[in-house]
Structures are given as C-alpha cells and as structure tokens.
N, C-alpha and C positions, 0 to 999 in steps of 0.2 A: 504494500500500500504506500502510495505517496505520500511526503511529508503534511501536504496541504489537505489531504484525503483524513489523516490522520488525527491533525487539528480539526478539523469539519467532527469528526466520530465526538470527541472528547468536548469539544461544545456541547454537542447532542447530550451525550451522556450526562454530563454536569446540569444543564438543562431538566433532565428528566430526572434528576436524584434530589437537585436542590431548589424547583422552583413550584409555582402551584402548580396545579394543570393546567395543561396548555389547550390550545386549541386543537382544532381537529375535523377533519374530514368527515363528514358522516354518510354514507349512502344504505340506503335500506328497501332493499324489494325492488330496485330504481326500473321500470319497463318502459323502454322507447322505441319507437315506430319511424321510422323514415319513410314520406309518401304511402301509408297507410300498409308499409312489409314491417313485421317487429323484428328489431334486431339486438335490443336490449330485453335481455329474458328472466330481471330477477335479479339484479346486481347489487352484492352486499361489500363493506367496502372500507376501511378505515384508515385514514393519513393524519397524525398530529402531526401538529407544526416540530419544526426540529429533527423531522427525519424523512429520507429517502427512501420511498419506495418505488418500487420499476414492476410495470404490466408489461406483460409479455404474453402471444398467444398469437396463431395464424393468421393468415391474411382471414378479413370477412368477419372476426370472432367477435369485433363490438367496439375496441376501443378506442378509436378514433369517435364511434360516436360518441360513448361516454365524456371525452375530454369536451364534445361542441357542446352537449349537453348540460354538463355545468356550468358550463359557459352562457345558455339560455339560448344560442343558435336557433332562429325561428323554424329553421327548415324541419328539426328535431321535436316530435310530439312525445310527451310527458303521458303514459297513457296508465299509470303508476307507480307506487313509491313512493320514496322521500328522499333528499340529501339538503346536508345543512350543512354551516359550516360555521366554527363559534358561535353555536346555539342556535342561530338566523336560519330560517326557510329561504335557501337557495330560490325552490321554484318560484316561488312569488318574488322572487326580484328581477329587473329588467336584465340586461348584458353591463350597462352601465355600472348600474347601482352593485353588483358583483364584481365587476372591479374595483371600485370604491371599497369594498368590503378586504380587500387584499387576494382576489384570486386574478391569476395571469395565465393567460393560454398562448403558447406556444407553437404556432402553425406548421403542420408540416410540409406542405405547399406554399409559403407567404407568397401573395401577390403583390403585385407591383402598384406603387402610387405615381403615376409620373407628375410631375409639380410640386412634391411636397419633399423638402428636402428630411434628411434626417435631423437635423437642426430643429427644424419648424416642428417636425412630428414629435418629439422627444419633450421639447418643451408644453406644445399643446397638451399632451398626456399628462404629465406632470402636474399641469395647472386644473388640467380636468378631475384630479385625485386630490385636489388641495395640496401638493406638494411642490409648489412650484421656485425656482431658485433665484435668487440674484443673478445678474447678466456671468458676473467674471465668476462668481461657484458655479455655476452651471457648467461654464466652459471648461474650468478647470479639470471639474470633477469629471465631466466628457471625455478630457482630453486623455486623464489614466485611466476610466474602463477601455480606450480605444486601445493604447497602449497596451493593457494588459490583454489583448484578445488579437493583437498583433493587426490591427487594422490602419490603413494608412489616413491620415488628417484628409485628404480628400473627402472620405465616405461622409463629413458633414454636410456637405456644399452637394452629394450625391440622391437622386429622389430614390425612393424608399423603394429597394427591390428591383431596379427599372435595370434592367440590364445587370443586374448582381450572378456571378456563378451561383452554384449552390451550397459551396464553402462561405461564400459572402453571405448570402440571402441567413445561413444559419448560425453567421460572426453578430451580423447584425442583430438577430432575434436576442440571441444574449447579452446584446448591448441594452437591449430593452429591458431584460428580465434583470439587468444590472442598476438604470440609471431608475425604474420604479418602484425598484425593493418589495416584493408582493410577499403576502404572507402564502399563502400559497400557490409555488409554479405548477402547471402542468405542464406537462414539454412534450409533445407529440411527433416522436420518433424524430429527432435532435440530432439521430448517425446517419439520417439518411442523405445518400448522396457524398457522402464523404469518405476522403482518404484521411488515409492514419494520423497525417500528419494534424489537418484540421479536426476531426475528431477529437486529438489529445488535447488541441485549444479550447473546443466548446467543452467538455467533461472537467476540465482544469479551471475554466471560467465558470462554470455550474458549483464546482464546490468552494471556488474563492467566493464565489457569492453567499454559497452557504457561511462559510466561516465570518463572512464580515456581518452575517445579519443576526450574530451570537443565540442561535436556539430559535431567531425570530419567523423562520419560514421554514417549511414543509415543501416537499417536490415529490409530484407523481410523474413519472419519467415513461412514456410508452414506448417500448421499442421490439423488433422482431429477432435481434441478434446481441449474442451474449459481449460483442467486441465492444460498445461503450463501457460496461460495467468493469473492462481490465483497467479503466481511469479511473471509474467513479464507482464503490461499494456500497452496497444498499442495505438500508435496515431489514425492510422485508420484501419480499418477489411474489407477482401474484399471477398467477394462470389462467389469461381468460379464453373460455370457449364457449362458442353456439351461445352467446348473450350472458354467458356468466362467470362468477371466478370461480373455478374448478378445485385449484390448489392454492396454497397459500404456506412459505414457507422463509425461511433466511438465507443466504446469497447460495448458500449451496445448492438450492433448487435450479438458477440459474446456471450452475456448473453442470446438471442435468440435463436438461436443456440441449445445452449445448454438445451434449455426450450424446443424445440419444433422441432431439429432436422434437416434435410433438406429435410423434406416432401413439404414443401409449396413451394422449389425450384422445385423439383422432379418431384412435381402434378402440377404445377401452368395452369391456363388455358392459362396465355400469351405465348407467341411464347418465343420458348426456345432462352437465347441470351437476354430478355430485362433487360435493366440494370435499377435499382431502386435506384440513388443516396439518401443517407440520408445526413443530415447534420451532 
C-alpha cells in the first residue's frame, strides 16, 4: 500500500474509533426502472463517510444506474425503496439540493460544455454550494489541485471536456471532486479509458482527497476491473448482479474477482439476488 493510501486508512480508522457517528449512505429495497424495463431489483447498500467502498459487477448488472439514481437523474424512475443520506430523504430532493447536501457524481462519459471554460465552471459550482472563494484563493488553490493531478495551466482557459482525451476528461473530473470537497463521491468507473500511467494519477488524486478531507467524505467507487484498487484499497467490495448486491465483502473479495471473474455470480445455482455477506 502506498504511503498516501496508508495515511487515507488511519484517518479513516481514527475517524471511526474516536468521533461520533458519522454519516452514511443509506439504501434500502432501492427499485429502478429505466423507460418502464426494471433494472434496479432491491438494492441494499451502506457507505459512511470516511471510507471506501468499490461496486463491482458485469456489464448490465445496475450500477451505473444506481450512481444516476442518487443523483435524482430524471430519466431514472424510483419505482421503490428508500436511500438517504445523513438522515435526509435522498428521493425527495431535486439533483440540486443533493448536491448541496454533499453528494458528487462522477461521470463516466463527461460530456463536453463548449463555452464554458473550466475556470467559469468550477467557480459557478462553488458559488452554487455556498462555497465560493476569493479571486486569488481560488486561483491558488486551483492552481495545486492542477499540479497535483499533473494537469497543465492551460486546462483553465480550456471548455469543459470539448476536445479532452479520456485521461483529460477523467484528470479533470477529479479536479472537481477536489476543488468541491463532497461529503460523498460517487465515481462511476474512474479507470475507464485509461493507461497505467493516468490511472495511478486519478487513484493517487482520489485518496489525496480522501486524506485532506480528515474522515470528512465517503467514496462509492464503481468499477469492472480489479487494476484501480492496486492504487486505491477499499474498506468494503460489493457484488452487484441482475439489480442487486449479491456479495459483500473486504478487499479480498476483489482479489476474487479478479482470480476467477464473475462466472460463479453468473452461473451460481442460487436464485439470482442472494446476497453472501462476508466478513
């Protein structure tokens, strides 16, 4: 584990032994529908703040929709359930007002804004969340998350995603999830599109964030392959299939995974839906 990976853990930890409760994730029963097909089937589901957890699970299995869904993504019908998040009814708040609340979703497609520089967008955000900064904090503090994500001073003065690789497009999502501080990220498959190299930036940049937000944010990390978690170690792993989480276990389940694939979810003889808590 990396040294920064390691600090991140021991935040967490201290967090969890020496402060009240924290907040937290809640999902319970959650059923969603896209265009009237269900594809959320019963999703139970728990992220405090302070710790990392990573869904993982086939193409098709849910959770991309889950992350629109919290999010309150219109296209996405709520057809039961609940999820809340410090205490608060998720469903009944707008996209808005849920960010305001501290949740941040991380695109895995980001589309492009052409006219709107990164500059304009970062601060608009900002001010939209009541967080907005002095001209020269702003810049400052701009200038070292760019730095620390290896981005070049250009990409201010650059529109948002307009012509970005997909190492950019996913530098820059980090720079967002860096300069809004959310209490809880979602990051919706973060490796994709990437080489090694960039990947160890965004995984490196994911836990610097953790570490500077001292215990103060939560990250559900969705991904299909076990190579981001060689940067970034998760508190818990969770298994989704056919609209639900299956399994649920600590990082070695993702070393599973990665051994043997998701045939044994796939084929299993039990009824699709049963969930195998590990410890």
């Amino acid at each position: 584990m990396s040294e920064i990976a390691e600090q991140a853990r021991v935040v967490a930890a201290t967090n969890a032994a020496g402060a009240p409760p924290t907040a937290e994730l809640h999902v319970d029963g959650l059923r969603v529908s896209v265009e009237g097909k269900p594809i959320l089937d019963g999703v139970d589901l728990r992220v405090p703040v302070g710790q990392v957890h990573v869904l993982m699970g086939p193409n098709g299995s849910g959770k991309s929709t889950l992350a629109y869904s919290l999010m309150g993504h219109p296209k996405y019908q709520v057809t039961g359930g609940a999820a809340s998040f410090d205490g608060q009814d998720l469903l009944a708040l707008t996209p808005d007002r849920r960010a305001k609340l501290g949740l941040f979703l991380s695109f895995q497609n980001p589309i492009a804004i052409p006219g709107v520089t990164t500059v304009n967008f970062l601060r608009a955000a900002l001010r939209a969340q009541g967080k907005e900064l002095p001209a020269r904090e702003f810049i400052a503090r701009l200038g070292e998350e760019m730095t620390a994500l290896r981005m070049d001073a250009s990409f201010r003065s650059r529109y948002i995603n307009d012509g970005f690789s997909g190492g950019e497009k996913k530098r820059a999502e980090t720079l967002q999830l860096a300069m809004l501080e959310p209490r809880l990220a979602i990051l919706d498959e973060p490796d994709s599109g990437l080489d090694v190299d960039a990947l160890r930036i965004v995984a490196d940049g994911v836990l610097r964030i953790m570490e500077k937000s001292e215990g103060r944010m939560g990250v559900l990390l969705i991904t299909h392959y076990y190579r981001i978690l060689e940067n970034l170690t998760p508190d818990r792993v969770h298994i989704m299939h056919q609209g639900r989480i299956v399994d649920s276990g600590g990082p070695e389940l993702a070393h599973l995974i990665e051994r043997e694939g998701y045939d044994p979810y796939t084929t299993a003889t039990s009824p699709p839906g049963t969930e195998v808590s590990r410890p």
